[in-house]
C-alpha positions as CSV (number, residue, x, y, z in Angstrom):
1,X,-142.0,-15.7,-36.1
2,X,-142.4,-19.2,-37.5
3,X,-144.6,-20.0,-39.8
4,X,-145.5,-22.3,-42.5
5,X,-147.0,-19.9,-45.1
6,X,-149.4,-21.6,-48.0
7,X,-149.8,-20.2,-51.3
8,X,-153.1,-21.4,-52.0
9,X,-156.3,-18.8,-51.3
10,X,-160.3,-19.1,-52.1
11,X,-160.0,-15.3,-53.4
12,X,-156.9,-14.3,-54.2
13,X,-154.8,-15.3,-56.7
14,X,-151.3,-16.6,-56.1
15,X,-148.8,-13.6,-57.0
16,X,-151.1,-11.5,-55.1
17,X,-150.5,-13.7,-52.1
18,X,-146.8,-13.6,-52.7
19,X,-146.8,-10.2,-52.4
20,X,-149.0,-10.4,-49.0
21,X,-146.7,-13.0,-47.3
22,X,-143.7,-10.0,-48.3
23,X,-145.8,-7.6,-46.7
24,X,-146.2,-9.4,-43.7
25,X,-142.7,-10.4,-42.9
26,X,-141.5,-6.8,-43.6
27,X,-144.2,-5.8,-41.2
28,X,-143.0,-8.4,-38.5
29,X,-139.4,-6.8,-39.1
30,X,-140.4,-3.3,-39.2
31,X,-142.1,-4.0,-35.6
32,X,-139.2,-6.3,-34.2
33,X,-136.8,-3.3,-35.2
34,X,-138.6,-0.9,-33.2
35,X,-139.0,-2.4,-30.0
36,X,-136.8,-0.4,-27.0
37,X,-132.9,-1.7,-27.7
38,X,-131.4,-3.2,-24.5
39,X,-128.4,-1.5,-22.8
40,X,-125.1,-2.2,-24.7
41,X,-126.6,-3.5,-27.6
42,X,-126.9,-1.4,-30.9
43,X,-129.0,-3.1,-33.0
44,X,-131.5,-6.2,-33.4
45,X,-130.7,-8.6,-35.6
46,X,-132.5,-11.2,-37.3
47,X,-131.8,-15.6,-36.8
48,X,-133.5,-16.4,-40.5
49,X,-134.1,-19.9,-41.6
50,X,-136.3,-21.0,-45.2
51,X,-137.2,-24.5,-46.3
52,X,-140.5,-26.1,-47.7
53,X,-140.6,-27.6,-44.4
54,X,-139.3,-27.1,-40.7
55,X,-137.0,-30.5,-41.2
56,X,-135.0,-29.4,-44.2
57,X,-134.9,-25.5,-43.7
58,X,-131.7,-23.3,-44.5
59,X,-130.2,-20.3,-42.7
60,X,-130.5,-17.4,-44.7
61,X,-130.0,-14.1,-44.4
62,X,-132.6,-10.9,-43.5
63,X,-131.9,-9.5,-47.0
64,X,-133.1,-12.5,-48.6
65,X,-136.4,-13.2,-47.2
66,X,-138.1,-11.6,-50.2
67,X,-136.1,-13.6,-52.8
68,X,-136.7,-16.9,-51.6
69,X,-140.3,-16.2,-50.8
70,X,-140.3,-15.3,-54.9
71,X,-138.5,-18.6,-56.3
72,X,-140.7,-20.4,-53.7
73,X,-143.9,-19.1,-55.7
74,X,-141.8,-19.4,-59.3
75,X,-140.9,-23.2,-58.8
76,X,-144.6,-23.6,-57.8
77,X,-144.3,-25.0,-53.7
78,X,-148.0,-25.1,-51.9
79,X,-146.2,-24.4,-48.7
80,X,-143.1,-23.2,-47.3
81,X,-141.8,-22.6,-43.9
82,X,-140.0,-19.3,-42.7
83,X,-138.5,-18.3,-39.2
84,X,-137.2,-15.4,-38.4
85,X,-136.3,-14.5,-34.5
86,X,-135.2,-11.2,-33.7
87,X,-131.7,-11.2,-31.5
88,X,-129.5,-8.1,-30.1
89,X,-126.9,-7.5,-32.1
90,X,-123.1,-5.4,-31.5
91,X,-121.2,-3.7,-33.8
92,X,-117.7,-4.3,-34.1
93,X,-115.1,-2.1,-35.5
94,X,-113.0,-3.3,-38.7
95,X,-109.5,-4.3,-38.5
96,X,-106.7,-1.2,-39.2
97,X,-105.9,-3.8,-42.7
98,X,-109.3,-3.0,-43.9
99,X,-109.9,0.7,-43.3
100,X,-106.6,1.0,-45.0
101,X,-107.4,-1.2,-48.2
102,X,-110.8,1.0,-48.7
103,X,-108.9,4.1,-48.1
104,X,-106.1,3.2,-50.8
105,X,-109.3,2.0,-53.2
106,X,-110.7,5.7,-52.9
């Protein structure tokens, strides 16, 4: 998905359409995640990227979406631009260091 979303609507007002630009990234998401999984992959992933316009955007990560979208509507932008492209993604394992830090920490 990539999309330049615009805050402005004859009807609604805008924290209403905040919440509606959420709504429909989460529902993009929801239906990228459940598409059939590839062999030897375990799990899509998401290529994010956030900036008032396609020039100037950020990566970001999937987690954020919903926070940016919010300071976008808080600092008052007309328009933004989001992207987010669903890829395979792998697990890996953790290194023997770090299971053996978390299991001294427990």
């Amino acid at each position: 998905m990539k999309k330049i979303f615009s805050f402005s609507h004859p009807k609604k007002k805008r924290p209403r359409v905040a919440e509606a630009i959420k709504h429909e990234v989460k529902k993009y998401i929801k239906r990228e995640r459940n598409k059939a999984l590839p062999d030897d992959v375990d799990f899509w992933d998401f290529d994010c990227r956030y900036g008032a316009d396609e020039l100037s955007c950020d990566v970001i990560h999937v987690s954020e979406i919903n926070k940016v979208i919010s300071e976008a509507d808080v600092e008052g932008l007309d328009t933004f631009f989001l992207e987010v492209l669903a890829k395979p993604g792998v697990r890996t394992k953790k290194p023997e260091e770090e299971k053996e830090a978390e299991n001294f920490l427990d």
